[in-house]
VMD Tcl script that draws the C-alpha trace (Angstrom):
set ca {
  {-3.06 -13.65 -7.45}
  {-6.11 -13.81 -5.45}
  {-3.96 -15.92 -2.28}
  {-2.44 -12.51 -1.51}
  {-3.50 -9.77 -2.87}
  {-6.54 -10.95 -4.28}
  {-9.53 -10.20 -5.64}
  {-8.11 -8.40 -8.41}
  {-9.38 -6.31 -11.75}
  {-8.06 -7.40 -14.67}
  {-6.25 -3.90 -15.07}
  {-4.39 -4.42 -11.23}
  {-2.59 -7.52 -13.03}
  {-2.17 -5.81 -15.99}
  {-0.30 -2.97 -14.49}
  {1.11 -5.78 -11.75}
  {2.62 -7.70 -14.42}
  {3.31 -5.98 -17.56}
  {1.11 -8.29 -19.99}
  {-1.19 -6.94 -22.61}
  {-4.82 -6.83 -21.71}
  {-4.91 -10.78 -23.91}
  {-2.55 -12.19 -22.16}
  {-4.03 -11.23 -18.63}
  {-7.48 -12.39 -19.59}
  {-6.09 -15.59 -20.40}
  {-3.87 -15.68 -17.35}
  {-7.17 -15.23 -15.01}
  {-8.88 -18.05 -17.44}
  {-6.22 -20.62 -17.49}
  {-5.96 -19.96 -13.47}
  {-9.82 -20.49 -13.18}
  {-10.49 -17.48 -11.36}
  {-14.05 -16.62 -10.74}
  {-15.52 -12.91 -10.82}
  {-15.64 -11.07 -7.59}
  {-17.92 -8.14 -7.90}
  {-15.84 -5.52 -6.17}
  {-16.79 -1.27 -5.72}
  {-14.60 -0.06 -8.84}
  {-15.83 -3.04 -11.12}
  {-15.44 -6.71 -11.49}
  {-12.19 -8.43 -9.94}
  {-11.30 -11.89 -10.05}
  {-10.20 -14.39 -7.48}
  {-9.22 -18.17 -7.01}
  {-11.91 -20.45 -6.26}
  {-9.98 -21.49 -2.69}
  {-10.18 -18.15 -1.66}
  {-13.55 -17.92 -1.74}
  {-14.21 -19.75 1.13}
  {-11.40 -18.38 3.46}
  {-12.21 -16.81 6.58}
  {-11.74 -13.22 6.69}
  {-11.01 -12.88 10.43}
  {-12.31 -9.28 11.98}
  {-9.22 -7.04 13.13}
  {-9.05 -3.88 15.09}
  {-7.56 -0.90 13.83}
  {-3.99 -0.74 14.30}
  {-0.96 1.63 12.56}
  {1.51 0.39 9.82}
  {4.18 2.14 8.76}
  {5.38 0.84 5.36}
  {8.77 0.79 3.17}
  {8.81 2.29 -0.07}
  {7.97 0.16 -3.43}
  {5.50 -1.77 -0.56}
  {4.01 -4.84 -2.74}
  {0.52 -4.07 -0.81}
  {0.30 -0.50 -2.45}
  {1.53 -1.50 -5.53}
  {-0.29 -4.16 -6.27}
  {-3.20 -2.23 -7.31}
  {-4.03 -0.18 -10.45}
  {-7.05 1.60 -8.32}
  {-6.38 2.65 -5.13}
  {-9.68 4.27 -3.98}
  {-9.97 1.95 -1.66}
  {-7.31 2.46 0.56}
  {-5.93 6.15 -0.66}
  {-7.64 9.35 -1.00}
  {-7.27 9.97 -5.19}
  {-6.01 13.68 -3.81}
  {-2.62 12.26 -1.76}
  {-1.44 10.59 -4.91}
  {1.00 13.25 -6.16}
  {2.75 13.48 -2.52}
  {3.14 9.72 -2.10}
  {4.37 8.75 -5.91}
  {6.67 9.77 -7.83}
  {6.72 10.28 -11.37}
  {6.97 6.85 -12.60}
  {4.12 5.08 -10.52}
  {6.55 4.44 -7.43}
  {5.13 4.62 -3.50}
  {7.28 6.22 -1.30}
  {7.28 4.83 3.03}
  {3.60 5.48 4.01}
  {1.15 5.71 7.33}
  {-1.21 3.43 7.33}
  {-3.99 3.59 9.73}
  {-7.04 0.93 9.21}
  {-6.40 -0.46 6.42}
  {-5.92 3.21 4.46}
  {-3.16 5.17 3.63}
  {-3.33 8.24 5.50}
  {0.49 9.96 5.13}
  {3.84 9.27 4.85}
  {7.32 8.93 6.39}
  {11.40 8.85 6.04}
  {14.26 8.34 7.77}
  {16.20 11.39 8.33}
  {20.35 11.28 8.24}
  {20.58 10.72 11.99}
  {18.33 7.99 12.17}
  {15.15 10.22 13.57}
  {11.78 9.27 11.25}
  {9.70 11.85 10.59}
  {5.90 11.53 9.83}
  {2.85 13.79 8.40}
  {-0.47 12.91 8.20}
  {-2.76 13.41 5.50}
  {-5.60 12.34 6.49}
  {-6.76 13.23 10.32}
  {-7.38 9.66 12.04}
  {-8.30 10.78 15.40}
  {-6.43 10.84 18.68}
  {-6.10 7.12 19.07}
  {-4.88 6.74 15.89}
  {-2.05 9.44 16.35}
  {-1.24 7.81 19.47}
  {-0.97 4.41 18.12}
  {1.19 5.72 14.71}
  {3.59 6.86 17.41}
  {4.06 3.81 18.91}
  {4.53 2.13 15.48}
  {6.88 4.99 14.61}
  {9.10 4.71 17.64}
  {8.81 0.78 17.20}
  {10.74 1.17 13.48}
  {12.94 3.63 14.63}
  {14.31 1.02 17.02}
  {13.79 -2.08 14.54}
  {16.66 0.57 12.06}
  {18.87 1.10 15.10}
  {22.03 2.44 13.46}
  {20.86 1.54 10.10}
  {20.31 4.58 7.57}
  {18.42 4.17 4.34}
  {16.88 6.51 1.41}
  {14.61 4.61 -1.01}
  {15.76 4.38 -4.48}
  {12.62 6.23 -5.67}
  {11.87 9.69 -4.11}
  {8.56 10.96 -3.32}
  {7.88 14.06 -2.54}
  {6.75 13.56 0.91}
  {9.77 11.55 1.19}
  {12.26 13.57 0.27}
  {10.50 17.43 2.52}
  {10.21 15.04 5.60}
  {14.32 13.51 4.93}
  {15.93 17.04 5.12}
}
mol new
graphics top color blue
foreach p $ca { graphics top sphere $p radius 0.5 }
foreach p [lrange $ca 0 end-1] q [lrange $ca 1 end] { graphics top cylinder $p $q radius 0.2 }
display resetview
């Protein structure tokens, strides 16, 4: 819980797992989590975790698959997505599509088009060094895929205007 992802609300494992609200509260009891008082309520994390260093990063540029556990793990998002980019970047059913990350937030999306080119939009402006860096990281995939050609199982609509 917590050694990943964590500290979590009760409704993030909830939504995570697929247990009724009972049998997540006595998940998080019979794992001895203690409350974590986080900005969209009260979350809960394992007493080892408490301690652990949280080492101080700079900013740098992600670019992320589709179906992502670090997006999906949560039931709020708030604090990495803008509430308005929501409809662009899932579809229907609750699924992320490939994303932009830049700081820790979700700030756009990408695919893979049919001849191996990724395209990217922002949706959030980041600022110059940002841009520059989500290049890098874009060109950086691009080569990681080589000649291999995906399209995630669950479209998005950024997904599938930045594919064609």
């Amino acid at each position: 819980m917590a050694g990943a992802f964590g500290p979590g609300t009760v409704a993030d494992l909830k939504w995570w797992t697929g247990w009724t609200v009972t049998e997540t509260r006595k998940a998080v009891a019979a794992a001895e989590a203690v409350e974590a008082r986080l900005d969209e309520g009260t979350g809960y994390a394992l007493v080892e975790d408490l301690d652990a260093p949280v080492a101080e990063s700079e900013p740098s540029a992600v670019l992320l698959p589709a179906l992502d556990p670090t997006p999906m793990g949560w039931r709020e998002r708030s604090f990495y997505l803008d509430p308005d980019h929501v409809p662009a970047l899932f579809d229907r059913m609750g699924n992320i599509g490939p994303t932009v990350w830049w700081d820790g937030r979700i700030i756009g999306g990408w695919a893979q088009r049919k001849d191996g080119t990724l395209a990217w939009r922002l949706l959030d402006d980041p600022g110059p060094e940002a841009r520059t860096a989500i290049e890098a990281e874009a060109e950086r995939m691009r080569a990681f895929l080589g000649e291999r050609r995906f399209t995630p199982a669950y479209r998005t609509p950024l997904e599938r205007e930045l594919a064609s």
